[in-house]
N, C-alpha and C positions, 0 to 999 in steps of 0.2 A: 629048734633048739629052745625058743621061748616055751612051749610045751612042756618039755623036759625039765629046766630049770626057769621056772618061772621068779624068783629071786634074783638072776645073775644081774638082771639091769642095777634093780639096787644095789646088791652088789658091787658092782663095777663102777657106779654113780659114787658109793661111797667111797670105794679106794682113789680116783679122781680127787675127791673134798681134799681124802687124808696126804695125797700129794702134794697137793697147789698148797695146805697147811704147812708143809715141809720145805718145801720152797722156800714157803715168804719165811718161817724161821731161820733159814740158813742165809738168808737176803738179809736177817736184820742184824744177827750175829757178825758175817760179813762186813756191814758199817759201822760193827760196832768196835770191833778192832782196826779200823781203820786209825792213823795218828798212834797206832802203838806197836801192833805186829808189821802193819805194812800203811803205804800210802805211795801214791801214785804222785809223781813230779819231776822237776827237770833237772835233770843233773848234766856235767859237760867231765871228762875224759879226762886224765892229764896227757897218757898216752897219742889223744888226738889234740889237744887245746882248740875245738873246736865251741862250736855253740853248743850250751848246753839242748838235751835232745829229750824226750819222754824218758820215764824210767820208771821201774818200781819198788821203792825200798823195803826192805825186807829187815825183821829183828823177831827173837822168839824162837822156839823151836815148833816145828808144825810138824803134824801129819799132812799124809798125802792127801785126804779129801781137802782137809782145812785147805792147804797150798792150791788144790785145784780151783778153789770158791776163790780165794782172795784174787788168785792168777786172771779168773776170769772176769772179776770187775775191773780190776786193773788194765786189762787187753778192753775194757768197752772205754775207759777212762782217756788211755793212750791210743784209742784207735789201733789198737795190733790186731792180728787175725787170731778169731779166738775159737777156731772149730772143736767139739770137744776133744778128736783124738790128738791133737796137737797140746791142747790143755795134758792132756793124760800122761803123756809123753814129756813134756816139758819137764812135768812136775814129778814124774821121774826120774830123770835128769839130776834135778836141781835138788832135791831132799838129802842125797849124805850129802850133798857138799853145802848144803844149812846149815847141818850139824856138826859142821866141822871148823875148825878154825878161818877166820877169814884171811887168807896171804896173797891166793895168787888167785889173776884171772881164768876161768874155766869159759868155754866156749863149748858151743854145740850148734850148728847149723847157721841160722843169723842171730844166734841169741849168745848172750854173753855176760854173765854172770862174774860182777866184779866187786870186789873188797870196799866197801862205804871209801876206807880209807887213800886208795884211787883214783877218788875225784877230785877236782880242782879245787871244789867249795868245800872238803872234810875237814876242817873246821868251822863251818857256818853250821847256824843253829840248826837248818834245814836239816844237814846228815846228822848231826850228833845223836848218838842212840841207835842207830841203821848200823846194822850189821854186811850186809849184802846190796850191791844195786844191779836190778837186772835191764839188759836193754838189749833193743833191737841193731843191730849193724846197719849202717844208715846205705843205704840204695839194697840192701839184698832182700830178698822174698821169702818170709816165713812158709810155712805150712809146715803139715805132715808129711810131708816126704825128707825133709832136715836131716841132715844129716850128720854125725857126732864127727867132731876134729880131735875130739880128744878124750882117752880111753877113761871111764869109770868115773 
């Protein structure tokens, strides 16, 4: 094959550079909305009045790549399982109903998608501004296998 296209290493070397380039761009963009679109932190329930637990607040309107980038710092931040098709899937999930007004809790698998408004602390500085706070159901098992509780 190196016969025939004797270029393709180069090639191939250079679409590697232009990747790992795209990466770290999307790394830095990512921290750069951190404290505006989203930020990772602890929030507690009213519905549970437990300990506040991981979460990740959400504000802004995304796309679905954006939403997957922030999702997946966020999941290294809180320690969540952050396989891509579950990222994919997630942020799926969760994009109209960004867009949409914040009122009621939406759920899908252990993930649970709740109104800033919600939480015990929505009035501390912490939420103010946060649209959405997303969190893990505490003892259940994420992955991609999740399954949706509730339609659309």
């Amino acid at each position: 094959m190196r016969a025939e296209a004797p270029a393709l290493d180069l090639h191939l070397w250079e679409t590697h550079l232009q990747v790992a380039e795209l990466a770290g761009f999307r790394d830095l963009q990512v921290a750069a909305w951190r404290g505006t679109r989203w930020e990772a932190a602890a929030a507690a329930l009213r519905e549970e009045a437990g300990e506040p637990r991981p979460a990740l607040l959400l504000a802004g309107p995304w796309r679905e790549p954006e939403l997957r980038w922030a999702l997946e710092a966020a999941c290294r931040t809180c320690l969540w399982p952050r396989e891509p098709d579950l990222l994919r899937d997630l942020a799926a999930w969760m994009l109209p109903h960004l867009h949409r007004k914040a009122v009621n809790t939406k759920q899908w698998g252990s993930w649970r998608l709740v109104p800033a408004s919600a939480c015990l602390d929505a009035l501390s500085a912490q939420l103010r501004g946060w649209s959405w706070v997303l969190q893990r159901s505490a003892g259940t098992p994420g992955g991609p296998s999740a399954q949706r509780t509730e339609p659309g």
